[in-house]
FILO-457278 format. One record per residue (C-alpha): residue number from 1; residue in three letters; y, x, z. Coordinates in steps of 0.02 Angstrom, whole numbers. Layout:
FILO-457278
num residu Y X Z
NUM ALA Y X Z;
...
This chain:
FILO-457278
num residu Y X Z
1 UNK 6729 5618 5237;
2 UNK 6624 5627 5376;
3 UNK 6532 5468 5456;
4 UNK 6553 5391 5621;
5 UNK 6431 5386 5750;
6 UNK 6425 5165 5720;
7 UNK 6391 5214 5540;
8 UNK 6256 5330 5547;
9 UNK 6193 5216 5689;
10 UNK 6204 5056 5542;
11 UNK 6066 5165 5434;
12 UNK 5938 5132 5557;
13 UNK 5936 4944 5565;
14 UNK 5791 4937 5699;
15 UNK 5849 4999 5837;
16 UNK 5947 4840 5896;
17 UNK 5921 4651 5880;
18 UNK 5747 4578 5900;
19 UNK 5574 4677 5905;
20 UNK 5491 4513 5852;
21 UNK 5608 4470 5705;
22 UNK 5583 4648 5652;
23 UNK 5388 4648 5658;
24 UNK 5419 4475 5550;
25 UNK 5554 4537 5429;
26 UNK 5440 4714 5407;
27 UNK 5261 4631 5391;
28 UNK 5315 4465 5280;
29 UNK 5342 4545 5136;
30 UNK 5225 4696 5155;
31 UNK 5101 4571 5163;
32 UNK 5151 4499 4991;
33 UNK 5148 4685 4925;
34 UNK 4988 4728 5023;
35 UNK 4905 4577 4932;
36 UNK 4967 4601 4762;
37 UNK 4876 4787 4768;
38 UNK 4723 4719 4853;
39 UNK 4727 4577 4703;
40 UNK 4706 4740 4591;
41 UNK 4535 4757 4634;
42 UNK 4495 4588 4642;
43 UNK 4541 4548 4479;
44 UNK 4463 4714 4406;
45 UNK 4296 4672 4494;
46 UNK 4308 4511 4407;
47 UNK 4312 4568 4215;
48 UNK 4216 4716 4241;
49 UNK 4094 4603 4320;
50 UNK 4088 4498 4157;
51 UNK 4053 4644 4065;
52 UNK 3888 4645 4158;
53 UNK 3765 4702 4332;
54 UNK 3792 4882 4277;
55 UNK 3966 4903 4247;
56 UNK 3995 4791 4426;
57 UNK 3867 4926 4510;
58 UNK 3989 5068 4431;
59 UNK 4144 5019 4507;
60 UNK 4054 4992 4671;
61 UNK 4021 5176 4661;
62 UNK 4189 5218 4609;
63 UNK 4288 5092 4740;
64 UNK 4277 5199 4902;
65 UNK 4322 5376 4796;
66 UNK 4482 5294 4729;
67 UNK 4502 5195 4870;
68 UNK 4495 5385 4971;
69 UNK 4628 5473 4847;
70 UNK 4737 5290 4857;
71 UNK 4722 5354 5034;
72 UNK 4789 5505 4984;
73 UNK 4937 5453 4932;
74 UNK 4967 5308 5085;
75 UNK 4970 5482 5192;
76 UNK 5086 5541 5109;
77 UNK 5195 5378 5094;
78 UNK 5164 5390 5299;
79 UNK 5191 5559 5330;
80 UNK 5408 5519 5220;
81 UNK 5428 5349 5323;
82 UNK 5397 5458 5484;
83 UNK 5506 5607 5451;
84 UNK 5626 5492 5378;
85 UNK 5648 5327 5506;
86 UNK 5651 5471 5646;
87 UNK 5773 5552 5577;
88 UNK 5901 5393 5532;
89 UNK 5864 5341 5709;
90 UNK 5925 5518 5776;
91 UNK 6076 5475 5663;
92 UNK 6053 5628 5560;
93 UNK 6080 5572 5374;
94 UNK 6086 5722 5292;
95 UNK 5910 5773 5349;
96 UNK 5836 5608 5301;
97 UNK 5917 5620 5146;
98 UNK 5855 5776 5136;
99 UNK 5651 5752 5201;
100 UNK 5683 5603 5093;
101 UNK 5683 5700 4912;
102 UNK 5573 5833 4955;
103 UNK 5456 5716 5001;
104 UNK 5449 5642 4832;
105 UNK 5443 5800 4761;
106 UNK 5295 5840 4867;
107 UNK 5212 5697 4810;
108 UNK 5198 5721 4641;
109 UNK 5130 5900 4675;
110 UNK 4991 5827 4756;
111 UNK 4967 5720 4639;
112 UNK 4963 5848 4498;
113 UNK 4835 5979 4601;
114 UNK 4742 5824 4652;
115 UNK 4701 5760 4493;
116 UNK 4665 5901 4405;
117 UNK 4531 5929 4540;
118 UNK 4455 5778 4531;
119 UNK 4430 5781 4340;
120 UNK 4358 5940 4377;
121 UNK 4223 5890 4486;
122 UNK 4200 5694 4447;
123 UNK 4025 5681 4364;
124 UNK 3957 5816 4541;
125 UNK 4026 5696 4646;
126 UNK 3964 5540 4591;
127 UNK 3802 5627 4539;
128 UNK 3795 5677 4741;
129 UNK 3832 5479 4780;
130 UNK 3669 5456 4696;
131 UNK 3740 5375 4535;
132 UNK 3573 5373 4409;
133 UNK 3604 5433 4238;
134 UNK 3620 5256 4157;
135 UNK 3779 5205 4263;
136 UNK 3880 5411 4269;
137 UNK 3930 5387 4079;
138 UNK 4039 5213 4111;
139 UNK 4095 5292 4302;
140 UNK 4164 5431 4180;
141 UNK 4243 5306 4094;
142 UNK 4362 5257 4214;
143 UNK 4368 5435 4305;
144 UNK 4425 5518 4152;
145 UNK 4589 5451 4133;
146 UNK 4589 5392 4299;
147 UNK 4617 5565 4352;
148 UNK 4740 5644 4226;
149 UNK 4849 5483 4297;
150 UNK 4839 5510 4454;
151 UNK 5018 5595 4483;
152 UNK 5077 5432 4435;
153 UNK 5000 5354 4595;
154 UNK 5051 5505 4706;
155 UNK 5234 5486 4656;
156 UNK 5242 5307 4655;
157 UNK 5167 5323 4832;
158 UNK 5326 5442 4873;
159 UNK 5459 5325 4849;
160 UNK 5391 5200 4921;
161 UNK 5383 5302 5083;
162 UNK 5568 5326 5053;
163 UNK 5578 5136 5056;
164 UNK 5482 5113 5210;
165 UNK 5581 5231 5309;
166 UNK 5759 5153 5279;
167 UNK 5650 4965 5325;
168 UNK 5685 4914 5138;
169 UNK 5520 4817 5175;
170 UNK 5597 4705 5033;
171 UNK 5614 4830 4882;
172 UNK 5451 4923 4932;
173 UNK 5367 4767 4911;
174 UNK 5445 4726 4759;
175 UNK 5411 4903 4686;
176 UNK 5232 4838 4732;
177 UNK 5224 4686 4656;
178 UNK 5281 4747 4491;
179 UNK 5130 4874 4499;
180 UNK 5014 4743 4531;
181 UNK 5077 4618 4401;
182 UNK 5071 4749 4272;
183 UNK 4874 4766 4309;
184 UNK 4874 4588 4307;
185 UNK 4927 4566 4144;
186 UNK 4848 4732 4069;
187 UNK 4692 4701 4149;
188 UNK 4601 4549 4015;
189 UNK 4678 4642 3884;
190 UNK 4612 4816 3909;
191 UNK 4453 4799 3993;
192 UNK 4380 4635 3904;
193 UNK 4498 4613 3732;
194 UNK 4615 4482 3674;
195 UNK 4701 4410 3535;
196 UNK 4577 4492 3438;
197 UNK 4584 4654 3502;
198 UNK 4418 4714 3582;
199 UNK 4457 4803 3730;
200 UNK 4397 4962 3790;
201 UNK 4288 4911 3918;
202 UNK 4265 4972 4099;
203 UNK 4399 5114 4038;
204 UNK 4525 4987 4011;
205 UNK 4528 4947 4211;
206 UNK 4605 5118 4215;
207 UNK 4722 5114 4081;
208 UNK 4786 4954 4162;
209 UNK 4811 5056 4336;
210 UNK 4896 5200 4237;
211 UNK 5006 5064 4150;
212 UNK 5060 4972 4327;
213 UNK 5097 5155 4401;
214 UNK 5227 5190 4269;
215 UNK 5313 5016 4276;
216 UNK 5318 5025 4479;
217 UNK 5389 5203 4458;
218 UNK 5533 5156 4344;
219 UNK 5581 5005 4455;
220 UNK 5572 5135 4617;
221 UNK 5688 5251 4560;
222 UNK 5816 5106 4496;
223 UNK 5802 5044 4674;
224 UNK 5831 5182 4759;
225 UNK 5987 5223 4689;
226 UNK 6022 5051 4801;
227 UNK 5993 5100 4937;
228 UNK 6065 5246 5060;
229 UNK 5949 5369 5012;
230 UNK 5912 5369 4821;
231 UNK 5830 5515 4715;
232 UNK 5955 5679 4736;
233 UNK 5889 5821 4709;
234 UNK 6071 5911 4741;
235 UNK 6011 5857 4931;
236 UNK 5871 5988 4934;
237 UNK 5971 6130 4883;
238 UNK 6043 6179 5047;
239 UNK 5913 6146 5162;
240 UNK 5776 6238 5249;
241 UNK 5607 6191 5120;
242 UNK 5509 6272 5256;
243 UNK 5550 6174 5410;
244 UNK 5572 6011 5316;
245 UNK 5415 6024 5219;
246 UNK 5331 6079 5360;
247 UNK 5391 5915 5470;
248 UNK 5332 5820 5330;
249 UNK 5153 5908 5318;
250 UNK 5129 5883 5484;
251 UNK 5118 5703 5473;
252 UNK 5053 5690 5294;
253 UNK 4922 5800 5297;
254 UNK 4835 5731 5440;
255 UNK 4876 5540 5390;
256 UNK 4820 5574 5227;
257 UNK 4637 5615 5296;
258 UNK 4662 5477 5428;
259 UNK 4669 5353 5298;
260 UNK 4534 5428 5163;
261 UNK 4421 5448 5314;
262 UNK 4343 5253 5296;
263 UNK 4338 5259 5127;
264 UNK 4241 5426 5135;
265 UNK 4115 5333 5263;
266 UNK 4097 5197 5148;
267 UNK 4048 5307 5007;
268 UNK 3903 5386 5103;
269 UNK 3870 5185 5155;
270 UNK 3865 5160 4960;
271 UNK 3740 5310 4937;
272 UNK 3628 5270 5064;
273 UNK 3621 5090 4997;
274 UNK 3595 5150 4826;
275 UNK 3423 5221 4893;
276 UNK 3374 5029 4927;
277 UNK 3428 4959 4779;
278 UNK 3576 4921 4634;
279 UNK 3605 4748 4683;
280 UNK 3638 4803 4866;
281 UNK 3763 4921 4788;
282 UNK 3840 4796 4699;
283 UNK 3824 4679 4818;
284 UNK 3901 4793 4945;
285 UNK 4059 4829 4819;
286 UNK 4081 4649 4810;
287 UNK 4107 4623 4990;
288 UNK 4207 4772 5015;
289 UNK 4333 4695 4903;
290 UNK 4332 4531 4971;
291 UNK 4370 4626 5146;
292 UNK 4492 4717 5082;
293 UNK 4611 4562 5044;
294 UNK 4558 4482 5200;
295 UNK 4628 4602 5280;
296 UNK 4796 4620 5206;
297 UNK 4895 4552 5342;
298 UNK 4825 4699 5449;
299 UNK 4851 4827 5323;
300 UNK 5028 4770 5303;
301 UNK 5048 4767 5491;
302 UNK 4994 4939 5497;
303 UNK 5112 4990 5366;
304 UNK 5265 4908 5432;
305 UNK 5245 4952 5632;
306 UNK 5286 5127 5579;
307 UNK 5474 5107 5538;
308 UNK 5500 5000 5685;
309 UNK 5407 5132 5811;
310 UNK 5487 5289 5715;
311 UNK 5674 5236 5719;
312 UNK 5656 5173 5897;
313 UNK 5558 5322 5952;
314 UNK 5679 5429 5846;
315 UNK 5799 5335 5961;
316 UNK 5763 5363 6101;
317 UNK 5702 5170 6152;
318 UNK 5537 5195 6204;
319 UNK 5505 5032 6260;
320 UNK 5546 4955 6098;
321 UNK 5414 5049 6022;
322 UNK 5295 5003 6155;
323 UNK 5324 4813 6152;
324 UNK 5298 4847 5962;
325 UNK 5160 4901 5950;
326 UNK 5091 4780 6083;
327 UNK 5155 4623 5980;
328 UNK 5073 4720 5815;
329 UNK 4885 4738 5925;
330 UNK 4902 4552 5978;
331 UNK 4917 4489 5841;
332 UNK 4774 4612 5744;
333 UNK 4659 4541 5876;
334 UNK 4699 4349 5821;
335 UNK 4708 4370 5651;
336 UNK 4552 4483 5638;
337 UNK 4451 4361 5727;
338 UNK 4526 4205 5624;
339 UNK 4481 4294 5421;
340 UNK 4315 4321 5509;
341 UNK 4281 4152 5542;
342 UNK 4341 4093 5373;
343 UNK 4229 4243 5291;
344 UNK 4091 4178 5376;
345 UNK 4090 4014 5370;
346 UNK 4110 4021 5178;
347 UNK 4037 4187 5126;
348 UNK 3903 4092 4998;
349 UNK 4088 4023 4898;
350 UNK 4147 4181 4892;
351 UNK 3983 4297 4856;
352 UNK 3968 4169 4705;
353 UNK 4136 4229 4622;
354 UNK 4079 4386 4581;
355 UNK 3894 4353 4513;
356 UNK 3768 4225 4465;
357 UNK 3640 4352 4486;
358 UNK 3519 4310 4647;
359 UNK 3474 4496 4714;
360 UNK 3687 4537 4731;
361 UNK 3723 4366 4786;
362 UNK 3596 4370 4924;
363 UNK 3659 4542 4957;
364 UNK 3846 4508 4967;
365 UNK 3816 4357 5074;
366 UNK 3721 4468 5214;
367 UNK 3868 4606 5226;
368 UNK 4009 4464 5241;
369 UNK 3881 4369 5394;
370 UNK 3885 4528 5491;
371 UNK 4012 4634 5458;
372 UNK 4170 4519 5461;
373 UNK 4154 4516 5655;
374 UNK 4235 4691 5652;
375 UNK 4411 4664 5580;
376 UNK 4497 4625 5750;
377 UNK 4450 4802 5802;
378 UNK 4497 4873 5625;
379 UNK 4670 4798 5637;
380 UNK 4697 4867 5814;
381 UNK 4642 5018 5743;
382 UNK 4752 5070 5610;
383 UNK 4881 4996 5695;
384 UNK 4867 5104 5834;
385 UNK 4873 5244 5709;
386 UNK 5018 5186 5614;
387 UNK 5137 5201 5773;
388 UNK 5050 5385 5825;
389 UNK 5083 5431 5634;
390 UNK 5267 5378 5689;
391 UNK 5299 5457 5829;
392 UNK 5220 5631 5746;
393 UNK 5059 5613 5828;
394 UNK 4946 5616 5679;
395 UNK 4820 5734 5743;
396 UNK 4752 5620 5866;
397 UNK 4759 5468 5726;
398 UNK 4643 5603 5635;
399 UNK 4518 5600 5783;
400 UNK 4511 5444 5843;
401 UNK 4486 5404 5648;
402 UNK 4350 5544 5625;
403 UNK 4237 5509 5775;
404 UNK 4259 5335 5704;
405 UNK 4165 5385 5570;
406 UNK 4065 5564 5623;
407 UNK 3987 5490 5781;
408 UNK 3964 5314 5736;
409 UNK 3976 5233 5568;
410 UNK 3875 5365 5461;
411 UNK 3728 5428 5612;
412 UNK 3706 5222 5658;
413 UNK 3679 5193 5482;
414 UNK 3570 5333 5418;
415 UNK 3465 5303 5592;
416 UNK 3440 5138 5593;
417 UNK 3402 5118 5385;
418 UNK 3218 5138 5409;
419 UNK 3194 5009 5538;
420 UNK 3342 4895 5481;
421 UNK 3352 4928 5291;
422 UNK 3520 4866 5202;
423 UNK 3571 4789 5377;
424 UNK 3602 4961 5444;
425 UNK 3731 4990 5357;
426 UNK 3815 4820 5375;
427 UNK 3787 4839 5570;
428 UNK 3848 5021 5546;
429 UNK 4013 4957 5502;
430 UNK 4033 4816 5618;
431 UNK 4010 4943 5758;
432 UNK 4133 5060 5706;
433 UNK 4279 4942 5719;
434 UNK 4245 4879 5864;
435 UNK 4195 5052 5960;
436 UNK 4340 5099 5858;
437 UNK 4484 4975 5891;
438 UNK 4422 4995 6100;
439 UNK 4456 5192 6067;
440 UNK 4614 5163 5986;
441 UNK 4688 5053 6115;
442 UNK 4623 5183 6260;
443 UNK 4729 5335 6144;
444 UNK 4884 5215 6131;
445 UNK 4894 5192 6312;
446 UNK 4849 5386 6344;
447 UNK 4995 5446 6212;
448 UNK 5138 5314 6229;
449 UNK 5128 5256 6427;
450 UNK 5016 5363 6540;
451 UNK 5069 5550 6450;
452 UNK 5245 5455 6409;
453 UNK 5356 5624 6468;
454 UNK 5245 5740 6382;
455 UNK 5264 5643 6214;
456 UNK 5466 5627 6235;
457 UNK 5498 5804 6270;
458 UNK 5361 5840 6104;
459 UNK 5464 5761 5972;
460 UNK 5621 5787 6056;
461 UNK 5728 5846 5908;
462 UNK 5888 5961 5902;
463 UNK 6041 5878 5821;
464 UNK 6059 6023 5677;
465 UNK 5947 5990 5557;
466 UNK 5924 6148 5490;
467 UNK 5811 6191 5653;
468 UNK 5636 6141 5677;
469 UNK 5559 6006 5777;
470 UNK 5441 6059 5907;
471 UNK 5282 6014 5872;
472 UNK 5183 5914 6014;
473 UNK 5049 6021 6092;
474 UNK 4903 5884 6074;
């Protein structure tokens, strides 16, 4: 039997009631799921760094590459939640149902030509990040396995962008969680031994990953049968695979480079470092992880403001998604500015939890006294890009994120190195966000207010769903 309009209408929850309550509802628990994942690396950087300086300098080398394919994987999960929440708030089930399984499907494709690439090339890469010869056997280690899991993380990534795009901001985060607490309790056992077992070392870290991806997976797909639109393949068989992978590339593709673009700058960041010294490599890794859990609530801002901006945008109520993403900028600017303060003024406590040894605490403590002034422009950032990756402008979140890095991050820092040494590249990052988050809010305004009638006839979508979308000529 065929739905009503008021029932279709029901499947996109965001398009009425308060824009407010749903930036609250969306971001609460994303930030609890944001954390737990961010906790992942925390807690691996803290038995691996018992294991000792070398091991803590190897997965400072290998945090920005799997932090880049983890990236990967979050464009994908963007590039579903788009093609999804626009679709429920267009009222068109079938098609979200639809995008929803190929998208998961496309995921674990990915994932599979992915990995298979990176065990290919992973002693080349990290030997071109500068890695010497006594750390590449325990990076290849980890990478090993690492990489033959990787579909894992691709498909997990998949249904959570499912999630996402209905606003399940609950059971995504719970599908989260469950990964995370899996690591959690994997972690002592695999990397360091217990219960008289030995462990396997810096290897272990990854079999604890691989473990967490299968557990989140299995809880995913037992969700999603919950929910309106669960794992059916049967969906896929009568659409068009062209036109709905192709709305679905169009956002993932680009979003997944957005978001592996910082992580890419960081790795050059970690090689030019690595010229200076391994403690300011470790050092460096250190304080990259203690920023990346300082900045969860921006993260999970970023993740959450797309549903919100898609279904409403999808909707038609364009000044729903505006005063969105307004609230979402506001409150990246206060938050950014209040974990930098708190970094700051106790960067000595928390350089000290990851090593007693003098040359990475003194290094740690320098990158969190200069670089923490940067997250307000970080979070206005990638929150800017989370709404453009809604409203299918992910080409110019690709831009804005590549000059980002091309014109700013990477030429400050290889510049200034001579004169500045390991500040450059602390200073290198600092400017970035803030030149960055400035650019961003400039785009916003360009793309959702000034260029307003050029961006609603672009994604303006005919009801059938077995034609395509146009795409927007930017």
């Amino acid at each position: 039997m065929a739905e009503t309009q008021d029932e279709q209408g029901k499947r996109a929850k965001l398009v009425h009631g308060s824009i407010t309550g749903h930036l609250v509802g969306q971001t609460s628990p994303a930030i609890v799921g944001v954390a737990a994942i961010m906790s992942v690396g925390i807690i691996d950087a803290y038995f691996i760094g018992q294991l000792g300086g070398a091991e803590l300098a190897a997965i400072a080398f290998i945090f920005p590459v799997i932090t880049a394919l983890s990236s990967l994987g979050v464009g994908v999960m963007v590039g579903i939640n788009s093609v999804v929440s626009r679709a429920l708030g267009e009222r068109d089930h079938d098609r979200a149902l639809s995008r929803a399984n190929l998208g998961m499907v496309l995921g674990l494709a990915a994932g599979l030509t992915l990995g298979l690439v990176l065990y290919a090339i992973r002693l080349p890469l990290f030997s071109l990040m500068q890695a010497d010869a006594a750390i590449l056997p325990l990076i290849d280690e980890y990478m090993a396995p690492y990489a033959l899991g990787f579909p894992l993380m691709m498909t997990m990534m998949g249904m959570n962008g499912v999630l996402r795009g209905q606003g399940a901001a609950k059971s995504n985060t719970a599908v989260l969680i469950v990964y995370s607490a899996s690591n959690w309790i994997l972690d002592p056992l695999l990397i360091t031994g217990a219960f008289g077992f030995a462990g396997y070392g810096i290897a272990g870290a990854a079999y604890a990953t691989i473990g967490g991806w299968v557990a989140a997976i299995m809880f995913a797909a037992w969700l999603l049968k919950k929910h309106d639109l669960p794992f059916a393949p049967a969906s896929m068989r009568g659409c068009n695979w062209k036109v709905q992978l192709a709305a679905i590339s169009r956002v993932a593709g680009p979003a997944a480079f957005t978001n592996s673009i910082n992580p890419a700058g960081l790795a050059v960041l970690t090689a030019l470092l690595a010229v200076e010294s391994q403690a300011a490599v470790a050092g460096f890794g250190a304080g990259g992880r203690l920023q990346s859990f300082a900045v969860v609530p921006l993260l999970a801002m970023s993740g959450s403001i797309g549903s919100i901006v898609g279904q409403n945008w999808g909707a038609r109520q364009y000044d729903r998604a505006r005063s969105a993403l307004v609230q979402a900028g506001m409150f990246a600017m206060a938050y950014g500015l209040f974990a930098a303060i708190v970094l700051f003024m106790a960067r000595e406590w928390f350089a000290d939890l990851f090593s007693d040894e003098a040359a990475v605490l003194a290094a740690t403590t320098q990158y969190l006294a200069i670089s923490v002034w940067g997250y307000a422009g970080y979070g206005v950032l990638i929150t800017v890009n989370g709404a453009l990756n809604a409203i299918d402008r992910a080409a110019n979140a690709l831009a804005l994120s590549l000059l980002r890095v091309l014109l700013v991050m990477v030429p400050f820092a290889w510049l200034a190195r001579a004169a500045l040494g390991t500040k450059a590249v602390y200073i290198a990052e600092l400017s970035a966000n803030l030149l960055g988050g400035l650019a961003a809010v400039t785009i916003a305004w360009w793309v959702m207010w000034r260029d307003a009638e050029h961006s609603h006839q672009a994604i303006a979508t005919p009801q059938s769903s077995g034609r395509v979308e146009p795409k927007n000529s930017a």
